[in-house]
N, C-alpha and C positions, 0 to 999 in steps of 0.2 A: 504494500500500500504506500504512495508516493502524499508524503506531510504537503500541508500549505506551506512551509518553508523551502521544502526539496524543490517543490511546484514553481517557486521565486528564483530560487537559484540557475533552476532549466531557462527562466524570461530572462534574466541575466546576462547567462550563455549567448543566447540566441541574439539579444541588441547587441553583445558584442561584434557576435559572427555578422549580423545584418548590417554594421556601421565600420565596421574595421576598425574600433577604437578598442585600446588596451585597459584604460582608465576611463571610468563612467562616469557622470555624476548620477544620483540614483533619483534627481526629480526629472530628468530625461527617460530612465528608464519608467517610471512609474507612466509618464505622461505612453509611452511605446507602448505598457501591458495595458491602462486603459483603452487607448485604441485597439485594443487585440480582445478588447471585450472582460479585463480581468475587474472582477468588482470593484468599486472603489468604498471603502469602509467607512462605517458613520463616524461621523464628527464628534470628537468628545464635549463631553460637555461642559459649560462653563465654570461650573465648580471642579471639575476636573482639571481645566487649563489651570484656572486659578490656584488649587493645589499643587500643581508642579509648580507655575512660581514660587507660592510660598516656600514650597522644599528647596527651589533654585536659589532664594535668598537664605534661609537656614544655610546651604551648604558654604554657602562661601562667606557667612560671616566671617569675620577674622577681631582676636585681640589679641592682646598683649599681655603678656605677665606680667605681673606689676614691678617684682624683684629680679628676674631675669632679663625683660624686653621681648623676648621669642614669644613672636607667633605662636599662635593654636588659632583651632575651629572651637568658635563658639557653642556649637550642637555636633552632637551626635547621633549617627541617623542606625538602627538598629530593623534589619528587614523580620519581620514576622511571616511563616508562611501559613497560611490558613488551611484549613479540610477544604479537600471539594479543588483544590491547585492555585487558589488564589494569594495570593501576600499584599501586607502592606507593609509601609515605612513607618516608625516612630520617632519621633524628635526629640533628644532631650539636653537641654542645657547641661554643658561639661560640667560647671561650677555647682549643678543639683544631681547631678547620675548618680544612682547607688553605683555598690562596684561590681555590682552585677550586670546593669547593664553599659558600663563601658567598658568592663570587659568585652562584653559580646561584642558591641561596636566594633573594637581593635581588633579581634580574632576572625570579625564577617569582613573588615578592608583588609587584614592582612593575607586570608584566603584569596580576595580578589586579586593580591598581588599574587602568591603565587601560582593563581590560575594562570595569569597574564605570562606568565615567567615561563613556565610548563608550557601552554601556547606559542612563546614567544621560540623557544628552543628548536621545536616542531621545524615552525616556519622558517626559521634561518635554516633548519638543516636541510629541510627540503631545498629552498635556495639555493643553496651550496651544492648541492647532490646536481642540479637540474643546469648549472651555471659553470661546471666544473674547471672550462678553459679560462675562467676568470677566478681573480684573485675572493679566496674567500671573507666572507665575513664574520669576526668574531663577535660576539656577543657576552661578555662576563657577566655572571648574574652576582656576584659580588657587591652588594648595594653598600656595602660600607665605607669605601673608604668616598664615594659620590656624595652621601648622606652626611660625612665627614666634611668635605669639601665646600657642601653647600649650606651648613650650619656654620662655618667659619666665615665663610664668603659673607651669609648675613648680618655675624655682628661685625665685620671688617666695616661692612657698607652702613652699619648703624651706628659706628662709631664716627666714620665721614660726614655724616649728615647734620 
């Protein structure tokens, strides 16, 4: 049985083949599978959109410790998944989280990280496997001494200013 995803990726495929283009933008391809008749999905609704700003402003708050100056995120966003395959997001201010849930917070983005990492390996190796008369590409998944780099780079620059 081919998913409504598997079904998107085949449209995909095919505006590539039919355009000659390597790199897509995917409101070209969307605008190609509605002309091919592919449904187009109901609009969400306005407390819907509304809710994703307000999550989009939650995420990116930013302050400052009062005794160090470093950055943090103001909120913590903690995904719940529901019965029935549903989830949602929960918010909570860092400076009120029990530490139960920023624990979870920290362990559900540091999972993301190394989904993204795990993913990230794949694809380079493919890469490299498929590219082989070119110079390869390394990728160290090493985050530390970057992580190092850029925590010093910030109080360098905070002390600049």
């Amino acid at each position: 049985m081919v998913t409504k995803k598997q079904e998107m990726q085949r449209i995909i495929r095919l505006y590539r083949e039919k355009t000659g283009s390597t790199s897509v933008d995917m409101h070209e391809v969307a605008k190609f599978a509605a002309g091919m008749g592919w449904p187009l999905p109901t609009p969400k609704s306005a407390i819907d959109r509304l809710a994703e700003q307000f999550s989009g402003a939650a995420r990116e708050e930013i302050r400052r410790d009062e005794v160090t100056g470093q950055p943090y995120r103001a909120n913590l966003a903690v995904t719940i998944y529901q019965p029935g395959g549903g989830q949602m997001v929960l918010w909570t201010d860092i400076d009120d989280a029990p530490r139960k849930i920023a624990h979870k917070s920290f362990v559900q983005r540091r999972e993301q990280m190394v989904g993204d990492a795990v993913q990230l390996t794949f694809d380079v190796t493919r890469w490299n496997r498929m590219h082989a008369d070119e110079e390869s590409i390394n990728m160290p998944l090493d985050f530390a001494p970057d992580v190092e780099w850029r925590i010093n780079g910030e109080e360098q620059s905070q002390g600049a200013a």
